[in-house]
N, C-alpha and C positions, 0 to 999 in steps of 0.2 A: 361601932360595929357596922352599922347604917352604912359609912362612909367607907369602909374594907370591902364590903360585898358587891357595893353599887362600883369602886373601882375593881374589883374583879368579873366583872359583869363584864365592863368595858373593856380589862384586856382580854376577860374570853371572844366577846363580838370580834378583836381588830384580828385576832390570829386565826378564828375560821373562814375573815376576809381574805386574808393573807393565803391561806391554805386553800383558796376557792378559785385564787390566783392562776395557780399551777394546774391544777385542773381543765380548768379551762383551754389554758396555754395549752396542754395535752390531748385535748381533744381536739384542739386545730391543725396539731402537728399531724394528728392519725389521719382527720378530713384530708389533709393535704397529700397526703403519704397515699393513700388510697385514691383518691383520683387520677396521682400521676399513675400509680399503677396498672389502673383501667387507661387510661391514654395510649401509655404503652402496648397493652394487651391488644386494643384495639386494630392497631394496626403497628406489627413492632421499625415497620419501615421507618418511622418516625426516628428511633431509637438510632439506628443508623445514620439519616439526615443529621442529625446534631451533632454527631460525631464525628461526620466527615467536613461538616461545618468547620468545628474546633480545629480538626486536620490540616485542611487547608490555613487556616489562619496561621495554627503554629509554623507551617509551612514559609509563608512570606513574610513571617516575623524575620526571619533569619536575614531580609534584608539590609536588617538594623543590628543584626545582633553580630554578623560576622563585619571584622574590621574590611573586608579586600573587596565585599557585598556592597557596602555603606561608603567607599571611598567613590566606589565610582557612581552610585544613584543618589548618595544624598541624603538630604529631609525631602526627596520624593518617595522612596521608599514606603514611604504611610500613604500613595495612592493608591498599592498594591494591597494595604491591609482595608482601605474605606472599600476599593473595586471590590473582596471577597465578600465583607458585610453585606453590601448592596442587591452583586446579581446571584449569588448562590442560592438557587430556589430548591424546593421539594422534588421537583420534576427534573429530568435533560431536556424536555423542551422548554422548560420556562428559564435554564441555568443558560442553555443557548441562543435562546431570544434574546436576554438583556448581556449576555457573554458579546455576541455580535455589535447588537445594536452600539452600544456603548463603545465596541474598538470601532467599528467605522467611524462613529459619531466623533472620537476623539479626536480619531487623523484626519479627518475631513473640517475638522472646526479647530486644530490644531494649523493645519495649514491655512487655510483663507486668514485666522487670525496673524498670520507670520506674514502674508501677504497685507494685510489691511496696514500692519507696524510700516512695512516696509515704504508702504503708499502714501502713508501718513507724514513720516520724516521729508516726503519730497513737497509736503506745503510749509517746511518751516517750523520753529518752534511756536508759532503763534497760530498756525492752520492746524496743527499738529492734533491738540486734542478737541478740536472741533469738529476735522473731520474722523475719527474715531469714535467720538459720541453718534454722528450721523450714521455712520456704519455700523455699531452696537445697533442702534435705533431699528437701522431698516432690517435688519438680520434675524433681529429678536422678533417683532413685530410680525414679518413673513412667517417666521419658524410657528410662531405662535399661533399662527391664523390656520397653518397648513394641518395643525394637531385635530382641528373639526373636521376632517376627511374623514370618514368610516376607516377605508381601509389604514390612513396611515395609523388613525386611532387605534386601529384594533392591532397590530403586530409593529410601528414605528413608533408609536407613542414614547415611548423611551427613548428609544435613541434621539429624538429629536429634543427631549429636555435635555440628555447631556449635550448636546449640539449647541443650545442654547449655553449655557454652562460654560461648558469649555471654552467657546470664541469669547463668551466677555470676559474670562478671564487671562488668556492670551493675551487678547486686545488691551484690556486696562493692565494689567501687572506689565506689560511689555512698555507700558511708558513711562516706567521706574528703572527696569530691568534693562540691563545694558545685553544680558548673554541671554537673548530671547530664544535663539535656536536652541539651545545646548537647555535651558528651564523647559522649552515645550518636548527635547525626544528622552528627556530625562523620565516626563510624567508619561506618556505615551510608552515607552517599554515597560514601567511598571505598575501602569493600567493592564497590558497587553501579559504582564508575567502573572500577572493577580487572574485573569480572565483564563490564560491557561492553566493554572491550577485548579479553577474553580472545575471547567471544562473536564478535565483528565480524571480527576476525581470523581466527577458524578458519574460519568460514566461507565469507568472501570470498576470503583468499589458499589457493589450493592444497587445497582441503578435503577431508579425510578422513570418509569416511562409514562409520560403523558396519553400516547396512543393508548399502551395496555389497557390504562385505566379507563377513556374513553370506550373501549371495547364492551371493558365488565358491567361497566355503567348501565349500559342498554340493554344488554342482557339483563341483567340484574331488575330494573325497571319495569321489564315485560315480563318477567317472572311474577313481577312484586301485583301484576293486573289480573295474571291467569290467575293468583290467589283470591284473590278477593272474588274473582267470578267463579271459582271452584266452588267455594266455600256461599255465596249468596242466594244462589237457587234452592239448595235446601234452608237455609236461614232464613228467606221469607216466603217462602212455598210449604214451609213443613208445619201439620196440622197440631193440633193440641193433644191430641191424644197419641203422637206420635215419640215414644220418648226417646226413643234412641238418639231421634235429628234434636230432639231438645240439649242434650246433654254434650253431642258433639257441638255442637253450635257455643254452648257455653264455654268448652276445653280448647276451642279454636278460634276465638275473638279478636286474636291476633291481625287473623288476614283481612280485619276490618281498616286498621289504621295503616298500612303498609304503602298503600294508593300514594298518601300524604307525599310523603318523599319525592313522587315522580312530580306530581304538581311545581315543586321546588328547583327540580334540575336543570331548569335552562340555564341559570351562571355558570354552575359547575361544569357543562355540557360544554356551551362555548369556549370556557377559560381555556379547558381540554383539547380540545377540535384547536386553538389558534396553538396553542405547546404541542401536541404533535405534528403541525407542519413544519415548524424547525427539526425535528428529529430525525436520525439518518434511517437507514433501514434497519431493523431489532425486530427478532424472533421471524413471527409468520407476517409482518409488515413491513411492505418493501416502501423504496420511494413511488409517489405519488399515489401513495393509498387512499381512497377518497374517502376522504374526514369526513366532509363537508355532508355524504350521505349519512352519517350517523347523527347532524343538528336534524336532518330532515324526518327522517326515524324516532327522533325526539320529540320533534313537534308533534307528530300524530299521534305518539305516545303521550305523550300530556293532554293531547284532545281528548283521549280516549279516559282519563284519570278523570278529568270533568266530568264525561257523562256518569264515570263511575260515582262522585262523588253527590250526582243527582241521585243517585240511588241508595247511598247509604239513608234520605231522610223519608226512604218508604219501609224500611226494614222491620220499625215495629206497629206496622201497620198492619197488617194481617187479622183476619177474624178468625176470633176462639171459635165459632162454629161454622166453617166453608159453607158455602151454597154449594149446590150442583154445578151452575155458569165456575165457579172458582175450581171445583176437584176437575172438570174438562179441561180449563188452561193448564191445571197442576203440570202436565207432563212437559207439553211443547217449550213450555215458558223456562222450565227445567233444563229442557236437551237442550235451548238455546244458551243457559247461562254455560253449562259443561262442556258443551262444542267449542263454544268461545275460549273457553279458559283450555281446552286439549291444542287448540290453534296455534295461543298465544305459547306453552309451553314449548311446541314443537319451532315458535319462530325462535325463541328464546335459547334453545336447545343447537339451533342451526350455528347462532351466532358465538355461540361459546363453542362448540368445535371447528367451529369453519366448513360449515358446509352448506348445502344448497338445502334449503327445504324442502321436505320429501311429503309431508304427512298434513300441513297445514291448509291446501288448499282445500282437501278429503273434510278436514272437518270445519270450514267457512259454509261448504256446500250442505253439511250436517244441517248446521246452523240456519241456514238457508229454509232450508226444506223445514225445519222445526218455525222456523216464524213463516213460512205459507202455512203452517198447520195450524197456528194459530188464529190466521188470518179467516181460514177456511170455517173453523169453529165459529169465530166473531160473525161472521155474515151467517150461519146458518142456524146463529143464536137467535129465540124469538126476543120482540122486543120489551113484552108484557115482562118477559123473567130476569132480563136486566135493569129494568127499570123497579122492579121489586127491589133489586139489593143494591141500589146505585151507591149507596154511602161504601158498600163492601167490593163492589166491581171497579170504580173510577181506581184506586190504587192497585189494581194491580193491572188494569189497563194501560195507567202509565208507565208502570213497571216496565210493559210488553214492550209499549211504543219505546224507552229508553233502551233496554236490549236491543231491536234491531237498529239502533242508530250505533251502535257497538259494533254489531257484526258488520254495518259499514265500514265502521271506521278501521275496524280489524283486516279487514280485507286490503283498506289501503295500506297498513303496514306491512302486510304480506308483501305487497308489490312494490315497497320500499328496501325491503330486507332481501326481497330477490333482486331488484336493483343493483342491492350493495353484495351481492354473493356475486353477480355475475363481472363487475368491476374491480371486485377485487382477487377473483378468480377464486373461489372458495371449492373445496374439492367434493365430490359427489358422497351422496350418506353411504350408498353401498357401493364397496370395493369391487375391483376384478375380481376374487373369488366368492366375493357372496353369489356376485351376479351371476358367476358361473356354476355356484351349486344350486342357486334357484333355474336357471336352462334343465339342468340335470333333473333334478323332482321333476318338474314340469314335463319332460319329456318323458321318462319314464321311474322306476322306482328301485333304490341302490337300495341292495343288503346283503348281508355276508349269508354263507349257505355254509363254508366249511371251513375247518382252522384244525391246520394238524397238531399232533399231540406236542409235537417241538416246542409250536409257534413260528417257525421260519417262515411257515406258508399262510396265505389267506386267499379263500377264494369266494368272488363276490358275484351277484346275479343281477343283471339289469334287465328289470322290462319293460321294456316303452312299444314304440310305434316309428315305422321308416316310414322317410317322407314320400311312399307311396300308398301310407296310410297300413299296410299290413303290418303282423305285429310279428315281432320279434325278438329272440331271448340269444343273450350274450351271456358267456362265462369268461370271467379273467382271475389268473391267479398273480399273484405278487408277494414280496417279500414282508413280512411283517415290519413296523415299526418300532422299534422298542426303546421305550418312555425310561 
């Protein structure tokens, strides 16, 4: 009986193994099932990309798949399916950076390699593959050295590896190959058919623009710093007994770690800025839109993340009971973090509709004038009463000092983003008619006086002043508008 029980012990143990099996396997599957989902979610552009991915490839399959396709490309036909794998990127500027690179890159090292063949049979069969290695040698070598240029690196770096590529393969396959011509325009049209598929593609279905994205970026960025300075003057300026700033502070801790990000964006930034210079003109971006102004907008933006991230480690530093020297700074130290952060929205704001900034200098000057008020305070603090609470005053004096290296730093983004508004011709915040009903108020005061019983009619009363200063009352009637 002993021996019954002990083996059903053991086939109980192996079948809750078994059944712990699928479990598991089940819970990986959801894990899995669920992130792609969120990826998706994220951004569904993605979702497209892959598809148009699959698209094009089934596309250049057909190289191989129709008899009349294949008769006349061959077993070349499969450069037109490695060419889609390769340069089909996320972006049009990145699908036409390496689209380009790569067709120059072929015909260009397609041909010297047809010439090198050609130069090569005139030393003999015995010169033949010597001087061919020679010329591999010095080709490769140049090619290689010329990839540590900044600029070739930054936008020819590809083309120059198939460059490389290609001519040693011309050059050596051409000294087996009897019909070198007819092997090199074979791979060469259908590099160039795979490169136009890829090309047509991206851009017509669902296109991703490198610029765009460049754009939102920086917006995005400068949003992500007016939060954090929205949200930190009351979060380390706000007293103990204060509860409401307690409770918001706690419900909005978000716009603590948002900084992070910008810190991070100079690759993304660059990768962007080099893929929208291949791009044609799309939407509100025309040719020679200057990129190059939004790395610059960048960097000061990241400067400016820095100093923020000096200030997240004063945050819980604050005294449960202020002195008097700390409720005096309370306020300046405050109007300086919100001016900042009203700044930063308005440049932020400019850049996402395209327009000149209207509202951002107004509150740099805020800013301004709230740190001479600080300043003003400091010197006419005695120094008996700072020296009482130094352990409670040195933080929030550094605070102070770190805010105004903000509103510097703010101020040069202003004058970056005006830079970039004025080069790329960004259109004015207010239209011909706002401008024109702000003339109107200004000059005098529009109101309706009467409206007949129909509504056909409406008559209105303006009283302003003639530009010889007397005043004067107009009456005009007009047709109603009917909504």
């Amino acid at each position: 009986m002993e021996i019954d029980s002990s083996n059903q012990e053991k086939s109980t143990g192996s079948g809750g193994g078994i059944k712990a099996i699928p479990r598991k396997f089940k819970a990986k599957v959801v894990e899995i099932v669920v992130k792609t989902k969120k990826i998706g979610q994220d951004d569904p552009r993605r979702v497209a990309h892959s598809a148009k991915v699959g698209l094009a490839l089934t596309l250049v399959s057909f190289l191989y798949y129709f008899r009349p396709l294949y008769d006349g490309f061959g077993q070349a036909g499969m450069w037109a399916i490695l060419t889609v794998v390769v340069v089909f990127e996320y972006t049009v500027g990145g699908t036409l950076s390496k689209c380009i690179n790569r067709g120059f890159a072929t015909l260009l090292a397609g041909a010297l390699g047809i010439a090198a063949e050609y130069l090569a049979t005139l030393c003999g069969e015995n010169g033949e593959p010597v001087l061919l290695g020679i010329l591999v040698f010095i080709l490769a070598t140049t090619s290689t050295f010329m990839r540590f240029f900044p600029n070739i690196k930054r936008r020819y770096d590809y083309g120059v590896l198939i460059f490389i590529l290609t001519f040693s393969l011309v050059a050596v396959s051409g000294y087996r190959v009897n019909q070198i011509i007819q092997l090199a325009h074979q791979r060469l049209s259908t590099i160039l058919i795979g490169a136009a598929t890829c090309i047509v593609i991206s851009i017509c279905i669902c296109p991703v623009w490198a610029g765009q994205d460049l754009h939102n970026l920086a917006a995005t960025n400068i949003e992500k710093l007016a939060s954090f300075l929205e949200g930190f003057g009351d979060e380390f300026f706000s007293f103990l007994g204060d509860e409401g700033s307690v409770v918001a502070s706690k419900d909005d801790k978000f716009f603590l770690q948002g900084y992070k990000s910008v810190l991070n964006a100079k690759a993304t930034e660059e990768s962007l800025a080099n893929f929208a210079w291949w791009e044609p003109a799309h939407g509100c971006f025309k040719f020679h839109h200057p990129w190059k102004q939004y790395l610059k907008t960048g960097v000061l933006a990241r400067e400016c993340a820095c100093h923020i991230e000096a200030l997240t480690s004063y945050i819980n530093s604050r005294p449960q009971v202020p002195s008097e020297f700390y409720r005096n700074i309370h306020q300046p130290c405050v109007k300086m973090s919100l001016e900042s952060s009203k700044a930063l929205k308005d440049l932020a704001g400019a850049i996402k509709n395209l327009t000149h900034p209207c509202e951002a200098e107004t509150h740099v000057k805020n800013s301004k004038a709230a740190a001479n008020e600080f300043k003003s305070i400091l010197e006419n603090s005695s120094l008996l009463a700072i020296q009482d609470d130094v352990q409670e005053i040195v933080p929030a004096l550094v605070v102070a000092s770190i805010l105004i290296n903000i509103i510097n730093c703010i101020e040069k983004i202003s004058d970056s983003i005006h830079e970039l508004s004025e080069k790329s011709h960004f259109k004015n915040a207010n239209s011909p008619e706002k401008q024109q009903q702000k003339q109107l108020l200004h000059r005098g005061i529009v109101k309706p006086i009467n409206i007949d019983a129909n509504c056909n009619h409406v008559a209105i009363e303006i009283h302003g002043k003639s530009e010889d200063n007397s005043s004067v009352q107009a009456t005009n009637k007009g047709e109603a508008v009917h909504m």
